[in-house]
PDB file of N, CA, C and O in Angstrom:
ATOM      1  N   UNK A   1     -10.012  -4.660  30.234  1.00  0.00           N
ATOM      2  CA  UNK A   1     -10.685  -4.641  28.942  1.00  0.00           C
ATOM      3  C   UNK A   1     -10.541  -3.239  28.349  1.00  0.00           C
ATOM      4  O   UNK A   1     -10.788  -2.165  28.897  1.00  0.00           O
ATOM      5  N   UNK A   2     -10.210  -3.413  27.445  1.00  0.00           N
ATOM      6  CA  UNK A   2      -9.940  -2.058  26.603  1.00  0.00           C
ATOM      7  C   UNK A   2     -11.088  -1.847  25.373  1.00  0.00           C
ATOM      8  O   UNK A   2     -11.514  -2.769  24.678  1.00  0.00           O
ATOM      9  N   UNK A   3     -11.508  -0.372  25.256  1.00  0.00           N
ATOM     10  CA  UNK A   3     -12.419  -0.540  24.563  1.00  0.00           C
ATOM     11  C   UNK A   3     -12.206   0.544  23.496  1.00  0.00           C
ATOM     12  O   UNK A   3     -11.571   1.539  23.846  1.00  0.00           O
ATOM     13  N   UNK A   4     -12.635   0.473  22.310  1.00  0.00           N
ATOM     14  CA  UNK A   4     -12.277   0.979  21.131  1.00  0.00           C
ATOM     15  C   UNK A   4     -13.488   2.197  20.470  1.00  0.00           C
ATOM     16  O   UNK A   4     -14.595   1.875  20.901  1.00  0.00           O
ATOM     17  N   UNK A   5     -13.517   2.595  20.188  1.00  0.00           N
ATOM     18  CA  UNK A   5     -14.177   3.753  19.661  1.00  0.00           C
ATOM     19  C   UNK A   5     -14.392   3.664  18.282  1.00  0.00           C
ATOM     20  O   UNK A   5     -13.632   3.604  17.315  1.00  0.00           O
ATOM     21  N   UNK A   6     -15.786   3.671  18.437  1.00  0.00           N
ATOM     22  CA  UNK A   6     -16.468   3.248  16.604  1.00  0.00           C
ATOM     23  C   UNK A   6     -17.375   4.139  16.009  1.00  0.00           C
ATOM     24  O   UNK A   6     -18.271   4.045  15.171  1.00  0.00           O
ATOM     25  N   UNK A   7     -16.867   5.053  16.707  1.00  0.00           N
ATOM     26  CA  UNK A   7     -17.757   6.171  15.888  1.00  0.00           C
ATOM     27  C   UNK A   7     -18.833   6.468  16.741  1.00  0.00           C
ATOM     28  O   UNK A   7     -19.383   5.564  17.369  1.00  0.00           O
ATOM     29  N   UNK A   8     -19.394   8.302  16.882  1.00  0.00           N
ATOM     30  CA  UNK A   8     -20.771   8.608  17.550  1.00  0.00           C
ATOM     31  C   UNK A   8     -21.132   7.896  18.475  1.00  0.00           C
ATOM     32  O   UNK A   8     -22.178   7.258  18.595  1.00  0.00           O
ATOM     33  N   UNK A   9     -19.806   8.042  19.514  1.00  0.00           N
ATOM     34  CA  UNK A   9     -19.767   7.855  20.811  1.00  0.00           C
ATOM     35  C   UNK A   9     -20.245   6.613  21.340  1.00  0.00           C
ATOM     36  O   UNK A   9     -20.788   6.615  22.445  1.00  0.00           O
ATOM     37  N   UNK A  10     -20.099   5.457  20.630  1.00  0.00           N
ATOM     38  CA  UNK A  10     -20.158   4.237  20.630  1.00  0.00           C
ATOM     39  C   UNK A  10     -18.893   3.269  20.538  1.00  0.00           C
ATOM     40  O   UNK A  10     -18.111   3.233  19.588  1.00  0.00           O
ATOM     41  N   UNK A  11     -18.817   2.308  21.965  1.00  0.00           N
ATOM     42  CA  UNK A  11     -17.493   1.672  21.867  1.00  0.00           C
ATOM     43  C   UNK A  11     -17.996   0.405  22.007  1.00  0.00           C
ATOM     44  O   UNK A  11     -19.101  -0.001  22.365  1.00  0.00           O
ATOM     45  N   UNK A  12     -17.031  -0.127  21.678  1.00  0.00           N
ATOM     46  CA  UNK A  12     -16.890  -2.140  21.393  1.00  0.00           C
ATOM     47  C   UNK A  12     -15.723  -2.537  22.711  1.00  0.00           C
ATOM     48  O   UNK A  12     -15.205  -1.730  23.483  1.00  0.00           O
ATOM     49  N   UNK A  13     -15.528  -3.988  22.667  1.00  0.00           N
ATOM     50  CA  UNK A  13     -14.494  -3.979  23.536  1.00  0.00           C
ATOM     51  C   UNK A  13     -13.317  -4.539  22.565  1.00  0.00           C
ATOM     52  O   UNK A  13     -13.424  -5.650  22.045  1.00  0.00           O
ATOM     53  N   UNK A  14     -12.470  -3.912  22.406  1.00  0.00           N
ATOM     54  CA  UNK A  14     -11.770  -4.616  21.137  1.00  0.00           C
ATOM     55  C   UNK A  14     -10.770  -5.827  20.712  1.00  0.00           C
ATOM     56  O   UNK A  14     -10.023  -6.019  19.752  1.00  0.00           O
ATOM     57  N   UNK A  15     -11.203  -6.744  22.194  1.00  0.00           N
ATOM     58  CA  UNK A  15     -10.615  -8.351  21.957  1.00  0.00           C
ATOM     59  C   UNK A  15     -11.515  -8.990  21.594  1.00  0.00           C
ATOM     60  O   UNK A  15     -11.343 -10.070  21.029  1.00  0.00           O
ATOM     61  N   UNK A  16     -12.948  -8.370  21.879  1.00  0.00           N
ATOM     62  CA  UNK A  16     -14.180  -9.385  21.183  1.00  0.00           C
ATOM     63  C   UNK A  16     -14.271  -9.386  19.763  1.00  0.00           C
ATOM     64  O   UNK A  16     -14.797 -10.270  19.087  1.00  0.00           O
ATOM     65  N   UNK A  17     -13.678  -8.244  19.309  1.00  0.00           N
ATOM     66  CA  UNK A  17     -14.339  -8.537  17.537  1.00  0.00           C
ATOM     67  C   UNK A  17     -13.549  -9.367  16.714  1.00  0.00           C
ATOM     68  O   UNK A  17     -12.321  -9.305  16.777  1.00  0.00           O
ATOM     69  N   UNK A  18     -14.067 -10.051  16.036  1.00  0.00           N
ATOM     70  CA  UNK A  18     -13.771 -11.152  15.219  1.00  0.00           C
ATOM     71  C   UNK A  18     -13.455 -10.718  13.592  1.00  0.00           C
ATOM     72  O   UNK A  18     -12.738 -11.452  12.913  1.00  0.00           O
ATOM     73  N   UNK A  19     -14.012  -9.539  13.056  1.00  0.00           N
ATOM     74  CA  UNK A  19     -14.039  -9.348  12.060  1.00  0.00           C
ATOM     75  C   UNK A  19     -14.911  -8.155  11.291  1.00  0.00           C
ATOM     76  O   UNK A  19     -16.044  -8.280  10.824  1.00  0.00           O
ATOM     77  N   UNK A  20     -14.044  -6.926  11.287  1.00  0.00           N
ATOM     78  CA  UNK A  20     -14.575  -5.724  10.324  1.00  0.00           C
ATOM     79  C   UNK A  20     -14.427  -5.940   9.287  1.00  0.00           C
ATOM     80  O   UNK A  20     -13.345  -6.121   8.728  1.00  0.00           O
ATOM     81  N   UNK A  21     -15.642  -5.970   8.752  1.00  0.00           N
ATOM     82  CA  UNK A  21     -16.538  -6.235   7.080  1.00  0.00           C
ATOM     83  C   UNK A  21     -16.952  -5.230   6.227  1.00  0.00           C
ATOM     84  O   UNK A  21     -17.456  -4.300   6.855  1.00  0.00           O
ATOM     85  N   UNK A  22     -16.920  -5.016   4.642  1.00  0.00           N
ATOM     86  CA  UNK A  22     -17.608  -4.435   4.433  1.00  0.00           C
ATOM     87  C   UNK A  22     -19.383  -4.579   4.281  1.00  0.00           C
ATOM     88  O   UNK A  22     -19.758  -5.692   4.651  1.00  0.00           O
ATOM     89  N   UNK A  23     -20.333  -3.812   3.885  1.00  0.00           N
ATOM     90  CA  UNK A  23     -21.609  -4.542   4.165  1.00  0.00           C
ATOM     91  C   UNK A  23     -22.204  -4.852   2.680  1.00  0.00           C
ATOM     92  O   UNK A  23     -23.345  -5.258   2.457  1.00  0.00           O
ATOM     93  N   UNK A  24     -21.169  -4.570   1.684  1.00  0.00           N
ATOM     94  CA  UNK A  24     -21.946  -4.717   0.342  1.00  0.00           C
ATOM     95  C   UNK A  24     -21.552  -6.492  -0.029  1.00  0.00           C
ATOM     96  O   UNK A  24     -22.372  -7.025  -0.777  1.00  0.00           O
ATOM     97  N   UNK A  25     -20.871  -7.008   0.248  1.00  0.00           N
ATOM     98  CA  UNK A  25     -21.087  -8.412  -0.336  1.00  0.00           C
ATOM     99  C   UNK A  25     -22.636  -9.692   0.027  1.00  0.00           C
ATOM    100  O   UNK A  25     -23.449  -9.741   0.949  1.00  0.00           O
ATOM    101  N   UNK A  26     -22.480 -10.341  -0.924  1.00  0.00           N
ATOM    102  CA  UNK A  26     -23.655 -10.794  -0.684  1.00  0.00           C
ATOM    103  C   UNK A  26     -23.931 -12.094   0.775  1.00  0.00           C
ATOM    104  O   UNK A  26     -24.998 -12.633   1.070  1.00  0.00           O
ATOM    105  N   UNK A  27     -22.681 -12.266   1.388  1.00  0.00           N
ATOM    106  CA  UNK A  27     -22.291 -13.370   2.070  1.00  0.00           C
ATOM    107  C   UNK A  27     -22.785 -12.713   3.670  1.00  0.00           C
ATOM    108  O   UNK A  27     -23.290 -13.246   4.658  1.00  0.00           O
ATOM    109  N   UNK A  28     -22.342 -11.238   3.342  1.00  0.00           N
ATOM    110  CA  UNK A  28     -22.494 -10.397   4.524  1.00  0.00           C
ATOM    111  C   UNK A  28     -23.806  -9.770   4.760  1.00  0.00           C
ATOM    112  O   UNK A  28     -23.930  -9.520   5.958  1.00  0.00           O
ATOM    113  N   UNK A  29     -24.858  -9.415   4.044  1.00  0.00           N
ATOM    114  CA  UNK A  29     -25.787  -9.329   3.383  1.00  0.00           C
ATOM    115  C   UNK A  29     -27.195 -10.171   4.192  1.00  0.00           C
ATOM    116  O   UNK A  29     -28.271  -9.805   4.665  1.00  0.00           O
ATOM    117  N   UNK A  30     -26.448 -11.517   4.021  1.00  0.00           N
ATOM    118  CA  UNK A  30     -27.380 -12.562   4.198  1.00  0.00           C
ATOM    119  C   UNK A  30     -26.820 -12.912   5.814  1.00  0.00           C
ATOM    120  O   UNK A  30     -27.603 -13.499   6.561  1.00  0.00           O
ATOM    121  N   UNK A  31     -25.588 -12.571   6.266  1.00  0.00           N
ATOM    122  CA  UNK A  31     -25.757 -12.984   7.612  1.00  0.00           C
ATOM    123  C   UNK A  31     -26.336 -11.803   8.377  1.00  0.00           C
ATOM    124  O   UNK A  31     -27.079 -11.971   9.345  1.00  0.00           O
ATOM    125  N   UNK A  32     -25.866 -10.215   7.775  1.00  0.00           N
ATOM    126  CA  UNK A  32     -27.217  -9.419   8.671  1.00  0.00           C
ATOM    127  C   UNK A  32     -28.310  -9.666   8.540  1.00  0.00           C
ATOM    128  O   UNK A  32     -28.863  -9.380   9.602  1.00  0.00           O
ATOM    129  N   UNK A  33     -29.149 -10.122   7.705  1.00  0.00           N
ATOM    130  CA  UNK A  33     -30.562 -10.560   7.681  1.00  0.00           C
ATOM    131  C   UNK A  33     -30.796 -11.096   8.908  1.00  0.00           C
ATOM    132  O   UNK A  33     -31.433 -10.684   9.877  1.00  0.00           O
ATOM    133  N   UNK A  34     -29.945 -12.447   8.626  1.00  0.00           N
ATOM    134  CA  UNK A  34     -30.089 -13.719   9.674  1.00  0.00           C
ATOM    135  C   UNK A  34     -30.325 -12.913  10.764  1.00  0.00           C
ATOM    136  O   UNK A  34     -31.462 -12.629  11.144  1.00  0.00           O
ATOM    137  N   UNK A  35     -28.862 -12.356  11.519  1.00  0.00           N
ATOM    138  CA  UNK A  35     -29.056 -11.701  12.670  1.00  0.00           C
ATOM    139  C   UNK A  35     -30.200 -10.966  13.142  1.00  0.00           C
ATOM    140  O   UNK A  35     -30.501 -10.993  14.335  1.00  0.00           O
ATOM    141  N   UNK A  36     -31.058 -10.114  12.042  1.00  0.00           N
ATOM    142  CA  UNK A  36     -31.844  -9.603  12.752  1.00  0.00           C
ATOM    143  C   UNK A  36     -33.113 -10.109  12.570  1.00  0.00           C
ATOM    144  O   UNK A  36     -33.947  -9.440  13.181  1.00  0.00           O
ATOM    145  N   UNK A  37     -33.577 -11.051  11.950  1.00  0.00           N
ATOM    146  CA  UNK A  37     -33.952 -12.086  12.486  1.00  0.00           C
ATOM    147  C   UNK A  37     -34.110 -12.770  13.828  1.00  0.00           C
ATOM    148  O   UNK A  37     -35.101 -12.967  14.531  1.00  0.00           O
ATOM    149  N   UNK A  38     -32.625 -13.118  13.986  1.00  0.00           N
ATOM    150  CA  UNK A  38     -32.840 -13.377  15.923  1.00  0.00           C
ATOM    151  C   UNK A  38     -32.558 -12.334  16.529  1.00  0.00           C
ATOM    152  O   UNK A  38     -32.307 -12.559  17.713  1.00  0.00           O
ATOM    153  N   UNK A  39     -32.462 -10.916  16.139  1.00  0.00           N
ATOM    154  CA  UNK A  39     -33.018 -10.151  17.151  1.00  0.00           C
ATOM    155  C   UNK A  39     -30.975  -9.569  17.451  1.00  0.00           C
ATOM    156  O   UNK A  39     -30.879  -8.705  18.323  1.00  0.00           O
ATOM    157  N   UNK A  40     -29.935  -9.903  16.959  1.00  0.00           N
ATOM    158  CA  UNK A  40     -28.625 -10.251  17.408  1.00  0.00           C
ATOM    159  C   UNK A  40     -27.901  -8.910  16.647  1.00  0.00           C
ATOM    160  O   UNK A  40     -26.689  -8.783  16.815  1.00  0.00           O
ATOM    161  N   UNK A  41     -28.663  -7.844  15.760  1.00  0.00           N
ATOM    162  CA  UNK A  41     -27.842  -6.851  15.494  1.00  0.00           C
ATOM    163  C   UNK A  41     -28.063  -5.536  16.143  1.00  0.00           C
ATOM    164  O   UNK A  41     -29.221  -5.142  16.284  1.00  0.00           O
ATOM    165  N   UNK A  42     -26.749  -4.596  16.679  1.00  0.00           N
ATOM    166  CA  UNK A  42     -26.652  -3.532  17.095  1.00  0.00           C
ATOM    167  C   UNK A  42     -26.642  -2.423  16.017  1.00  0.00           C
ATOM    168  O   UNK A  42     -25.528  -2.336  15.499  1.00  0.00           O
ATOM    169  N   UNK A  43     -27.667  -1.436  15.460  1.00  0.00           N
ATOM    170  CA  UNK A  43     -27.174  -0.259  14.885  1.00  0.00           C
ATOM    171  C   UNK A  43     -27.015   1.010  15.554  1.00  0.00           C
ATOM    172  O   UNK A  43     -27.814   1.747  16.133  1.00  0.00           O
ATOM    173  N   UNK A  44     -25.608   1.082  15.294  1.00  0.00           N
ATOM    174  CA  UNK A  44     -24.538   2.284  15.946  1.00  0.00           C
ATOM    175  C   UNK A  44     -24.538   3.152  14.958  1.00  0.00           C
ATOM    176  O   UNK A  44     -23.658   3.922  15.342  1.00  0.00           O
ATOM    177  N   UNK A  45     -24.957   3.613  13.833  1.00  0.00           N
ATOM    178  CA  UNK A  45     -24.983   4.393  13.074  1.00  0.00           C
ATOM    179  C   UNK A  45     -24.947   5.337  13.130  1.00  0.00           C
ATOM    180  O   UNK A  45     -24.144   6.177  12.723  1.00  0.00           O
ATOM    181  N   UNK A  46     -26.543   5.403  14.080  1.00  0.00           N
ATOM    182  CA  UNK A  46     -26.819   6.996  13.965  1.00  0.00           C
ATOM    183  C   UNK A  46     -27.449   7.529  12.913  1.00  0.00           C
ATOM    184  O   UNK A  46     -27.182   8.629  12.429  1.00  0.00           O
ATOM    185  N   UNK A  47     -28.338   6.733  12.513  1.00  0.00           N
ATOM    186  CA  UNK A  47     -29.231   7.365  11.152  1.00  0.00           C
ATOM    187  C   UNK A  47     -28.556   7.541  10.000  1.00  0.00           C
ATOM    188  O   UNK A  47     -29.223   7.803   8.999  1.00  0.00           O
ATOM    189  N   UNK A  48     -26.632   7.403   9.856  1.00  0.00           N
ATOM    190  CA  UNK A  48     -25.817   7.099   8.557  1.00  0.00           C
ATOM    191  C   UNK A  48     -26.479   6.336   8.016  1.00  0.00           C
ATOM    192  O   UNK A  48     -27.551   5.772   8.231  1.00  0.00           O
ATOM    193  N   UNK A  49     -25.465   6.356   6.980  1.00  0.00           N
ATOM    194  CA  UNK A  49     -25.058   4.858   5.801  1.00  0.00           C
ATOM    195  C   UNK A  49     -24.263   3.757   6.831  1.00  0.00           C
ATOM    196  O   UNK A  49     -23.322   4.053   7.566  1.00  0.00           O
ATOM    197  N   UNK A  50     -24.792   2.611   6.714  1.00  0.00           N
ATOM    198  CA  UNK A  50     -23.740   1.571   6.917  1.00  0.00           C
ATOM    199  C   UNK A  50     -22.875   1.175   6.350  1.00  0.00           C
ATOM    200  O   UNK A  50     -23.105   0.312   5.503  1.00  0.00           O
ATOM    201  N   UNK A  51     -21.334   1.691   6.595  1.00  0.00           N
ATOM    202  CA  UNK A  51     -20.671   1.368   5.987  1.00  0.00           C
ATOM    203  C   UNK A  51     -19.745   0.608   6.673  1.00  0.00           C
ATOM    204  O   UNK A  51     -18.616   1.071   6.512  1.00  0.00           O
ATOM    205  N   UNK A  52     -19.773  -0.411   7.399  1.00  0.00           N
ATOM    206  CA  UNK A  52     -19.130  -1.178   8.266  1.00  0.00           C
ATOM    207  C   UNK A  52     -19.800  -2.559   8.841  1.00  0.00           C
ATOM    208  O   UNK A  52     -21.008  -2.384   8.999  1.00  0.00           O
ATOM    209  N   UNK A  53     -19.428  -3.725   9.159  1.00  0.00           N
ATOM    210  CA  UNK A  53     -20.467  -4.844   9.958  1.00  0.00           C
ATOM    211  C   UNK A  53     -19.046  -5.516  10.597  1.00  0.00           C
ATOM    212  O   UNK A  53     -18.146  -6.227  10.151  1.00  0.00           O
ATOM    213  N   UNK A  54     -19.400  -4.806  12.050  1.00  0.00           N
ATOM    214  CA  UNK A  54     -18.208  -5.344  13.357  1.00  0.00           C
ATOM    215  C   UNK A  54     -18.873  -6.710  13.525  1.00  0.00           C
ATOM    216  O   UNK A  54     -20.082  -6.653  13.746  1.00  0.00           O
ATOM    217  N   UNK A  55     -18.348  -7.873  13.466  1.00  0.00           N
ATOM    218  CA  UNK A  55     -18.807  -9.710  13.712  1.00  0.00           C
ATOM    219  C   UNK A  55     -17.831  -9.449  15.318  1.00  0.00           C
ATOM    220  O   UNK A  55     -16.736  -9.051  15.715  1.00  0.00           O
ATOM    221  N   UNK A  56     -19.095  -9.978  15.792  1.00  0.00           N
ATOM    222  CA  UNK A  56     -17.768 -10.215  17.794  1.00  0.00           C
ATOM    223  C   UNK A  56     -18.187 -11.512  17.909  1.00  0.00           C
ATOM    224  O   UNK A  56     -19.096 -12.116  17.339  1.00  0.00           O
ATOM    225  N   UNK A  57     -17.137 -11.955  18.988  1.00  0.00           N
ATOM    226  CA  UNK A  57     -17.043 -13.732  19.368  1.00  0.00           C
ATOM    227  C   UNK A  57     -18.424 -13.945  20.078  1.00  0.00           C
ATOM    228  O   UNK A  57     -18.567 -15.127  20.393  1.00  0.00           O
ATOM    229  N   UNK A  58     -19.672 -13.001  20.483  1.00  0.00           N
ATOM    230  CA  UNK A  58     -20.853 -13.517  21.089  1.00  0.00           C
ATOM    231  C   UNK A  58     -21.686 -13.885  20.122  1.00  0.00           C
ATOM    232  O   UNK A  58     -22.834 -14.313  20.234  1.00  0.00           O
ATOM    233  N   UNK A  59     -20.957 -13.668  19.025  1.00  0.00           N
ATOM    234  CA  UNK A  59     -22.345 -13.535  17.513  1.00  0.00           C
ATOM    235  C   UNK A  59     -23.137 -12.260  17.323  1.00  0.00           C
ATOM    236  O   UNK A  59     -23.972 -12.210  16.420  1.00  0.00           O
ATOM    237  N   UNK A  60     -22.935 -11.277  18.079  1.00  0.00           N
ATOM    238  CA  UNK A  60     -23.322 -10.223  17.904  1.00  0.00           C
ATOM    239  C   UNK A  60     -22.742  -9.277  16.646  1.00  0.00           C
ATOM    240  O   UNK A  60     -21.542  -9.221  16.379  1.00  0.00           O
ATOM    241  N   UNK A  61     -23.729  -8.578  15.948  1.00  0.00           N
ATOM    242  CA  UNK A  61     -23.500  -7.880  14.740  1.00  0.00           C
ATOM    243  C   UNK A  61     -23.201  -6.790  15.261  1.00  0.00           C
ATOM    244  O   UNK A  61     -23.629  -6.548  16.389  1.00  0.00           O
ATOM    245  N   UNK A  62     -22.497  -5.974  14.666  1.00  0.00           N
ATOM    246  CA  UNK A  62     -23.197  -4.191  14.676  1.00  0.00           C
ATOM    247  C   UNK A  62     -22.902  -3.923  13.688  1.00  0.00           C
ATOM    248  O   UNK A  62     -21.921  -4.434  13.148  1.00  0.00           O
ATOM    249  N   UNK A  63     -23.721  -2.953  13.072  1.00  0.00           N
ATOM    250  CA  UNK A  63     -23.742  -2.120  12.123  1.00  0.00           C
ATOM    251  C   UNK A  63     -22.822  -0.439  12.409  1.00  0.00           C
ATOM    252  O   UNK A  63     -23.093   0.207  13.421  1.00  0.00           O
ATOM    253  N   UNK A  64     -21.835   0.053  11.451  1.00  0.00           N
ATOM    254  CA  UNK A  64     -21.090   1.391  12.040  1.00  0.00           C
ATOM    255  C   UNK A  64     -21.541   2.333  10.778  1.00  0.00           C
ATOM    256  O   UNK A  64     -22.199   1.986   9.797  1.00  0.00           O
ATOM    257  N   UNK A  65     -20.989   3.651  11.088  1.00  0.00           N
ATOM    258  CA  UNK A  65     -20.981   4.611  10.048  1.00  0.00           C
ATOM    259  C   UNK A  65     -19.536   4.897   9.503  1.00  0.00           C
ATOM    260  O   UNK A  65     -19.312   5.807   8.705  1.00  0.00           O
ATOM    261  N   UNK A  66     -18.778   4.231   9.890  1.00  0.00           N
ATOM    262  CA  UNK A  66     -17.365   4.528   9.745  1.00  0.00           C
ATOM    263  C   UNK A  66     -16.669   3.182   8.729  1.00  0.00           C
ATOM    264  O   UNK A  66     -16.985   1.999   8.851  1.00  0.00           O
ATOM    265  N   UNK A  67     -15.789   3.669   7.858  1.00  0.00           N
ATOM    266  CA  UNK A  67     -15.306   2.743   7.075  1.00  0.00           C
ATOM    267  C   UNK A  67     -15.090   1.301   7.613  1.00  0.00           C
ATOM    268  O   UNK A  67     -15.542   1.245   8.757  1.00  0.00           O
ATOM    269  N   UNK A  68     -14.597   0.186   7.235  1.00  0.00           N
ATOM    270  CA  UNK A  68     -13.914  -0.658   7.838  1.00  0.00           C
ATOM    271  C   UNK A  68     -12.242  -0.111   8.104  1.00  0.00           C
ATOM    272  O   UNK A  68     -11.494  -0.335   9.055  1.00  0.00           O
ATOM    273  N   UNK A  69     -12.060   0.556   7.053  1.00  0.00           N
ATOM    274  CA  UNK A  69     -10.407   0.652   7.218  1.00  0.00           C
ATOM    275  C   UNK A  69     -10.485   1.744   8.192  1.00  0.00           C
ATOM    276  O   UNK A  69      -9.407   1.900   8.766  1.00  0.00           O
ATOM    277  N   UNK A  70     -11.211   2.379   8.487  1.00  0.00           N
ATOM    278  CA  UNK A  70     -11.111   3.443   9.284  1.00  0.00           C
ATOM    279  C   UNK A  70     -11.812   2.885  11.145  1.00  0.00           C
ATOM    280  O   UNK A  70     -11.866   3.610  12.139  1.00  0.00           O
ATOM    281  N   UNK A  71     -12.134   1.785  11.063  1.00  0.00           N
ATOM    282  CA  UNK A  71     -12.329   1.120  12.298  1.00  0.00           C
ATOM    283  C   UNK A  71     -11.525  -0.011  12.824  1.00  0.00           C
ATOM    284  O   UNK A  71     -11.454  -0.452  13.971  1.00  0.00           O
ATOM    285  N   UNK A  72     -10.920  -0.391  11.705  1.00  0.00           N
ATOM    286  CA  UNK A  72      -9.727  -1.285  12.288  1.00  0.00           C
ATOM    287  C   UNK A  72      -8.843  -0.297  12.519  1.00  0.00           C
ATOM    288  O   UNK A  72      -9.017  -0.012  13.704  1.00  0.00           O
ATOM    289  N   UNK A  73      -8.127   0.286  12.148  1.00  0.00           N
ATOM    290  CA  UNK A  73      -7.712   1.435  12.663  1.00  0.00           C
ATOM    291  C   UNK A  73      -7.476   1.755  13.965  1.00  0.00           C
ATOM    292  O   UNK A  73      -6.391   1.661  14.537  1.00  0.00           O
ATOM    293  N   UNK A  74      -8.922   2.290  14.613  1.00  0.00           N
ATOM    294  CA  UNK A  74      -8.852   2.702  15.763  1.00  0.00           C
ATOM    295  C   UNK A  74      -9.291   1.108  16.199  1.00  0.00           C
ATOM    296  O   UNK A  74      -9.546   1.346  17.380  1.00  0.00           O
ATOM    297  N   UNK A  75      -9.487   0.009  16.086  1.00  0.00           N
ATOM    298  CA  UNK A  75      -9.573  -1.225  16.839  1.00  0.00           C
ATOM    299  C   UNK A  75      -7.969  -1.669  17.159  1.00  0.00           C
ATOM    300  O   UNK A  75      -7.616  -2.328  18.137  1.00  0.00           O
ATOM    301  N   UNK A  76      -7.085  -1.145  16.091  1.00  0.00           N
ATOM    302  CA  UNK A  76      -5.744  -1.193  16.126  1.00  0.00           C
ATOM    303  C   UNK A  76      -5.254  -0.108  17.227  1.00  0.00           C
ATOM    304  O   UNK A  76      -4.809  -0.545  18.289  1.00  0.00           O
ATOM    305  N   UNK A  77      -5.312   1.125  17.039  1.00  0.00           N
ATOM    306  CA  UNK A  77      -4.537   1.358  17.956  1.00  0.00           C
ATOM    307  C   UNK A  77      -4.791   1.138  19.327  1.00  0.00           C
ATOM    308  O   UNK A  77      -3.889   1.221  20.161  1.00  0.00           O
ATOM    309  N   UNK A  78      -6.404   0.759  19.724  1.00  0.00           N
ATOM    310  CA  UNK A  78      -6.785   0.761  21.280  1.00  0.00           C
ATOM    311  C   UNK A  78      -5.892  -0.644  21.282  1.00  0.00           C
ATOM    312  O   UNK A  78      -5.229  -0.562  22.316  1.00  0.00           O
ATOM    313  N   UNK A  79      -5.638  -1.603  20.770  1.00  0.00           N
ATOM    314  CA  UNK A  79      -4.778  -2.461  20.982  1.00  0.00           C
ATOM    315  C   UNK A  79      -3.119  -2.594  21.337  1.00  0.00           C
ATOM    316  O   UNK A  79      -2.364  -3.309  21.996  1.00  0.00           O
ATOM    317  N   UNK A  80      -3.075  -1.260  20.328  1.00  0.00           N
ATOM    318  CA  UNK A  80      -1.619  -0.818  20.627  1.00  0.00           C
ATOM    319  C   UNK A  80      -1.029  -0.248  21.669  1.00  0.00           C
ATOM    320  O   UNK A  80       0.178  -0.296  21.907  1.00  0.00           O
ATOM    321  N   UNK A  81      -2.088   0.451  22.489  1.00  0.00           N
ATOM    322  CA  UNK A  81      -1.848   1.271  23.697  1.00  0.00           C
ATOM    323  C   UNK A  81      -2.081   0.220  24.742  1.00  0.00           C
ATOM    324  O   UNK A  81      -1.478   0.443  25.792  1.00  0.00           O
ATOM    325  N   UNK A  82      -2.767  -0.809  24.714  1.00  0.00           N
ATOM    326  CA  UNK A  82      -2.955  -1.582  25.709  1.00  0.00           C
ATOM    327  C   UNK A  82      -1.655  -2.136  25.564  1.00  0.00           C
ATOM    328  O   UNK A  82      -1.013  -1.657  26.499  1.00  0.00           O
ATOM    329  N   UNK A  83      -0.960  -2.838  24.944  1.00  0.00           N
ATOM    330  CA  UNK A  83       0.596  -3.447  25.320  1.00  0.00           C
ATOM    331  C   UNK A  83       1.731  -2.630  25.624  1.00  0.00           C
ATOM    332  O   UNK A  83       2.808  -2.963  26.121  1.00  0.00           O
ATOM    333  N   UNK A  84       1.201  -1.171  25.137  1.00  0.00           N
ATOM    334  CA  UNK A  84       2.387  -0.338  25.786  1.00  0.00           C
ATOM    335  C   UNK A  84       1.952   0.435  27.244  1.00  0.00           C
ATOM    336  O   UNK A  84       2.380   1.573  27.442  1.00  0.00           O
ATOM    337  N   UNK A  85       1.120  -0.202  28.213  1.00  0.00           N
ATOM    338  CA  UNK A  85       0.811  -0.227  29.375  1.00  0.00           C
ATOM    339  C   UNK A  85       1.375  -0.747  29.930  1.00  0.00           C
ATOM    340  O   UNK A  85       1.143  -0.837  31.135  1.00  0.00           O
TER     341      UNK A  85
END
């Protein structure tokens, strides 16, 4: 398992995530609610702005301080180094 780096020393594992979001639409909005609601979101922030919502295959949220384009990114390259292993 390879794990990816999301900012302020917080990592994901990066075959679980399903989908880096931004957090201003209203679709996204309403499923962080939901989540924390049941209790199902992680904030990795760090007292930032949220500017990110990592979706993983457990249903787990997190909230990042780091762009989306700037977390696929590094979700990309920890991927990239794993096949050139």
């Amino acid at each position: 398992m390879k794990l990816a780096d999301i900012g302020y020393g917080n990592y994901v594992a990066a075959e679980k995530v399903l989908a880096v979001c931004a957090p201003d639409a209203a679709p996204i909005k309403r499923l962080v609610t939901e989540a924390k609601e049941k209790g199902r979101v992680i904030d990795v922030t760090c007292g930032k702005k949220t500017k990110s919502v990592i979706l993983t295959e457990n249903g787990i949220i997190l909230l990042g301080a780091l762009t989306p384009e700037k977390t696929a990114e590094r979700l990309q390259l920890d991927e990239g180094s794993e096949k050139n292993d």
